[in-house]
N, C-alpha and C positions, 0 to 999 in steps of 0.2 A: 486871261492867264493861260488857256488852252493855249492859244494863236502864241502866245510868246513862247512858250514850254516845244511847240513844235518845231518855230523857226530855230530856237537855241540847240534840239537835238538835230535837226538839219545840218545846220550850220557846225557841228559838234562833227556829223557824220561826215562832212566835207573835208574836215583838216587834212585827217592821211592823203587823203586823194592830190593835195593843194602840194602836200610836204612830198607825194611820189614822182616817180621817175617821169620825164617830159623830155620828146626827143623831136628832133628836127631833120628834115633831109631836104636836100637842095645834088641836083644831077644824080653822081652815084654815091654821093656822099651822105651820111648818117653821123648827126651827132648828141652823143647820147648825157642825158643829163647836165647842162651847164649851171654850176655850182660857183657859188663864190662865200668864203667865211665872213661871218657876222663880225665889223671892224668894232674897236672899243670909239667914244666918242669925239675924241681929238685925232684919231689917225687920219694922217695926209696919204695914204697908199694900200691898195687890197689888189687880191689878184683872185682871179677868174680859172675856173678851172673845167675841162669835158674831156670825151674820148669824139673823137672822129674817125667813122668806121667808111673803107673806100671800095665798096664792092664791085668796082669797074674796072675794068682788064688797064687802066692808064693812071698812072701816078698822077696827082695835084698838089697843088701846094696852101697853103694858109699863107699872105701875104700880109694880114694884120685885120685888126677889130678897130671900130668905134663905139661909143657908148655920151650919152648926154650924162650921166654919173660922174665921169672924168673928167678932166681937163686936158688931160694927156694918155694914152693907152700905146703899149707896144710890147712886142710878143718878146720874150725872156725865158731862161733856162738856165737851170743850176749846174755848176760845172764843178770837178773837183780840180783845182789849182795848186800846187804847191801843198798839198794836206789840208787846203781848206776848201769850205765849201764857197763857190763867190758865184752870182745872179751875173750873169751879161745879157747882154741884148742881140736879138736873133732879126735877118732882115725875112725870114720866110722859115715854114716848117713843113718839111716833105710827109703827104701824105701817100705812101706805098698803093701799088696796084695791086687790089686783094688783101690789104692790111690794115694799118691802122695807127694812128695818133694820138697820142696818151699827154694830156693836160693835165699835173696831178703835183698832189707837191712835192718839195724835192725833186722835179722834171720841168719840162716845160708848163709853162702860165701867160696869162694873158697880164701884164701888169696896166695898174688902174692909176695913175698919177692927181694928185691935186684934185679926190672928192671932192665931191659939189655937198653931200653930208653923209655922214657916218652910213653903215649897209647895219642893217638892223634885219636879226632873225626873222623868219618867216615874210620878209617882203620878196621881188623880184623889183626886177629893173633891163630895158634891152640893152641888147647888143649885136652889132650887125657885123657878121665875120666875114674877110674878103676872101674869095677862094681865086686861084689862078684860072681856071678852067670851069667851072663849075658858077661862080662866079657871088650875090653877095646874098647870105643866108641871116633872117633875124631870127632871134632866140631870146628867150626869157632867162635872166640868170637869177636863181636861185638863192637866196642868203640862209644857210644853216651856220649851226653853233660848231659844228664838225662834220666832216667830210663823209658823203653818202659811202652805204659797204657797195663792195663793189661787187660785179657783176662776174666778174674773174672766181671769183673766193666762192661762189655756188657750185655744185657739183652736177654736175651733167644731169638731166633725168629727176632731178630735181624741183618740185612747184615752190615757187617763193610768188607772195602777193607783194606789190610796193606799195 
């Protein structure tokens, strides 16, 4: 009973750690958190969401993702058209010299076509981002219930744990 009672608060004290922040860099690119929402169990489509931070004097670009999860993946962003909000399809997304690339909703997204099965909270699953210049970065995407707080909405000076 000890041995079980230990592993159970281990594994207890592991969660936060599994559900926090997890970040990737590949050349001068940094990307932080890649998140995707937990689908219900018949949805045919989820999107993927991170920030990509570009600390190199020379702009790149994101030219698209794979993922064995999908059957089809391509980079989209929300536009306002005529009063409405409409998703189009994006052939590349500029990531700035010294700035940064916001994947979030209501913005740009990775869209996931034709799951292979539903994203179910607290799992992960890869995916391989193509960069122009920098070239091809995997990452762990994340499945929450809702979207991490962000990193923005902290105030400077600030200690926060994840």
């Amino acid at each position: 009973m000890t041995l079980f009672k230990a592993v159970l608060l281990s594994a207890l004290m592991a969660s936060p750690l599994m559900a926090g922040a997890h970040e990737y860099d590949v050349g001068d690119l940094h990307v932080d958190h890649p998140w995707a929402r937990a689908t219900p169990p018949v949805a045919p489509t989820a999107a993927a969401y991170f920030i990509i931070h570009n600390k190199g004097a020379a702009a790149d670009r994101l030219l698209g993702a794979e993922t064995a999860a999908a059957g089809r993946v391509e980079l989209h962003e929300h536009v306002h058209q005529d009063g409405l909000m409409k998703m189009q399809h994006v052939q590349a997304v500029e990531v700035p010299a010294h700035g940064e690339a916001r994947f979030e909703p209501m913005g740009y997204h990775v869209m996931l076509f034709d799951l292979k099965q539903p994203l179910a909270e607290g799992e992960r699953f890869p995916m391989t981002l193509h960069f122009e210049k920098a070239g091809d970065l995997k990452v762990e995407i994340a499945v929450q219930k809702d979207a991490p707080q962000a990193h923005g909405e902290h105030e400077h000076g600030a200690e926060h744990s994840h």
